[in-house]
C-alpha positions in Angstrom: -9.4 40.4 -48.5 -11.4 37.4 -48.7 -12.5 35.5 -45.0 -11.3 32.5 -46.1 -7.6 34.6 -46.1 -8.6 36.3 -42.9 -9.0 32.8 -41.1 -6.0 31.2 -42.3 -4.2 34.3 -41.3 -5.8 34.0 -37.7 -5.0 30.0 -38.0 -1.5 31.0 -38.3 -1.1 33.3 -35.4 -2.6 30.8 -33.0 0.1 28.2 -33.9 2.8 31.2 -33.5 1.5 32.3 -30.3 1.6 28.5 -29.0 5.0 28.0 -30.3 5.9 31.2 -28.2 4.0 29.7 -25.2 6.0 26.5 -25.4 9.2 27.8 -25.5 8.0 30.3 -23.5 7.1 26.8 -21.2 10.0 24.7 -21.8 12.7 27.8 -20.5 10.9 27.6 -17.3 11.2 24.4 -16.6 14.8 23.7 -17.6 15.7 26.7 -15.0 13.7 24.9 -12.0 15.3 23.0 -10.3 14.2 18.9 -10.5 12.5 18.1 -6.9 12.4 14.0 -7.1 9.9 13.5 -4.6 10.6 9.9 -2.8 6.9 8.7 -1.8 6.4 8.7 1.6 7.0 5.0 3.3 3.5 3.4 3.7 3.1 2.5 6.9 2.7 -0.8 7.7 -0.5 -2.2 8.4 -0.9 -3.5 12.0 -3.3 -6.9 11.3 -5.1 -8.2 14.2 -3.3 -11.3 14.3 -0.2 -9.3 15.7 -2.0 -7.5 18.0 -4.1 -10.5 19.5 -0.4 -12.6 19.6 1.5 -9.4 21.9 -1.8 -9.0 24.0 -1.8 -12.9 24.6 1.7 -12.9 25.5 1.6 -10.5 28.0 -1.5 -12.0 29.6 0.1 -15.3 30.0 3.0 -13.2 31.5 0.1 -12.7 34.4 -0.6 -9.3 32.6 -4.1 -10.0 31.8 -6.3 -7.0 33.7 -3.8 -4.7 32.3 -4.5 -6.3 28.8 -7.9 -6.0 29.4 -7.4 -2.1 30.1 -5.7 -1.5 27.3 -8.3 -3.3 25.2 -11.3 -1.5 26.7 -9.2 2.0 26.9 -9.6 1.7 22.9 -13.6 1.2 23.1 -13.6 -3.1 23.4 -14.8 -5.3 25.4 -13.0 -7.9 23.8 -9.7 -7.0 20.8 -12.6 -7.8 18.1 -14.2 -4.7 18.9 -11.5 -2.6 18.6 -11.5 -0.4 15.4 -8.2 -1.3 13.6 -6.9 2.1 13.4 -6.1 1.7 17.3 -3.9 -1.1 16.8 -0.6 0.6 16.3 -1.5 2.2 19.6 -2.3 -0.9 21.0 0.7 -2.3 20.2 2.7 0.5 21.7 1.0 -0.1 24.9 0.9 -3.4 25.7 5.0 -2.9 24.5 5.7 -1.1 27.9 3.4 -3.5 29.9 5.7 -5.0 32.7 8.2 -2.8 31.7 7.2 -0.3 34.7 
């Protein structure tokens, strides 16, 4: 038996073995059942506009040192040095100021 013979012979049983594979493949998947995955809702960045306009509101509702505790409780002196990750928290806070 020539090589030449012996490679088209091993050609062939590649391709068989991934025809098996895929069939082998697509079975599987048509008994799984579909899981449509909704993305998760992105959250909505908090921009710090929004959180400089509800901090300003509740100081000119006489609020202001407990503004400025919220602000420095989040590592500022002033809003602008608050890292914007805190400002959903913020938010949340100054939300319950004079609600006590």
């Amino acid at each position: 038996m020539s090589k030449i013979k012996l490679l088209l012979d091993v050609v062939a049983d590649m391709r068989s073995l991934a025809d098996s594979i895929q069939a082998v493949a697509d079975a599987m998947e048509g008994n799984e059942p579909v899981e449509e995955k909704e993305p998760a809702p992105k959250k909505k960045e908090i921009t710090l506009e929004e959180v400089r306009a509800k901090l300003a509101e509740k100081s000119q509702a006489g609020l202001t040192a407990q503004v400025r505790e919220i602000i420095q409780k989040y590592g500022g002196s002033k809003l602008s040095e608050v890292d914007p990750k805190h400002y959903a928290d913020m938010l949340k806070d100054a939300e319950v100021l004079g609600n006590e």
